[in-house]
C-alpha positions in Angstrom: 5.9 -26.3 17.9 5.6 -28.3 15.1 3.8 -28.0 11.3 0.3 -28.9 12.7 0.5 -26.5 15.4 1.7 -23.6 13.5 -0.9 -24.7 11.0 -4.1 -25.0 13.4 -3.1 -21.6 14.5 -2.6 -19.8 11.1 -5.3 -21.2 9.3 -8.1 -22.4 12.1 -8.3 -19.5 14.7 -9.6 -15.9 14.3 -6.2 -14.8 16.0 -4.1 -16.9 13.3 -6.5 -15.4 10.2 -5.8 -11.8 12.1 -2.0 -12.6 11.9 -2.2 -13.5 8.1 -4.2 -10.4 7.2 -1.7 -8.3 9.2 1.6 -9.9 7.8 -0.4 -9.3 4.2 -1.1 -5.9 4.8 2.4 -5.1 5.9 4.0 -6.7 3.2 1.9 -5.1 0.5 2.9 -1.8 2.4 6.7 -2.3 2.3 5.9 -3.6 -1.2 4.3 -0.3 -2.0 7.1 2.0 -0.4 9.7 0.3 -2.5 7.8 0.7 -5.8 7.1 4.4 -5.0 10.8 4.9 -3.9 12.0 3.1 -7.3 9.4 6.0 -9.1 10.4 8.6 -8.0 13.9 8.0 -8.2 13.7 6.9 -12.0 11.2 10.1 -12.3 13.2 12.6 -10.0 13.8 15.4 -12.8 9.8 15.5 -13.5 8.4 18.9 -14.0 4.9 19.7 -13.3 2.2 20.9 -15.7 -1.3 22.0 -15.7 -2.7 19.0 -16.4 -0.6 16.8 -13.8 -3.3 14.8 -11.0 -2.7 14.7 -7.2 -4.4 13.1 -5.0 -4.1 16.0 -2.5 -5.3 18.5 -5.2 -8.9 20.3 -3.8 -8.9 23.1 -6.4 -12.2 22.9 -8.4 -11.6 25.5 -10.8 -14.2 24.8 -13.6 -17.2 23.2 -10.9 -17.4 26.2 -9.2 -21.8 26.3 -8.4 
């Protein structure tokens, strides 16, 4: 395969755009896990207050109807 053929494929086929929006996602991914690994290493001793948000968090304890 040369340039152009590799280049028709990327950029002029559905399945080429679907193999540039998957090689982005996964990059951005391992690009994520790296960042969040370099956090929480840097942030390891971190103690938790009151006031600390997570994303997982369902208590509602002033919007109680």
């Amino acid at each position: 395969m040369n340039f152009e053929e590799i280049y028709h494929f990327l950029f002029e086929t559905m399945p080429g755009i679907g193999v540039l929006v998957g090689i982005g996602l996964l990059a951005s991914i391992i690009v994520c896990v790296i960042l969040e690994r370099k956090t929480r290493k840097q942030f390891k001793n971190h103690e938790k207050t009151e006031d600390d948000w997570s994303l997982f968090d369902d208590d509602e304890d002033g919007e109680e109807n």
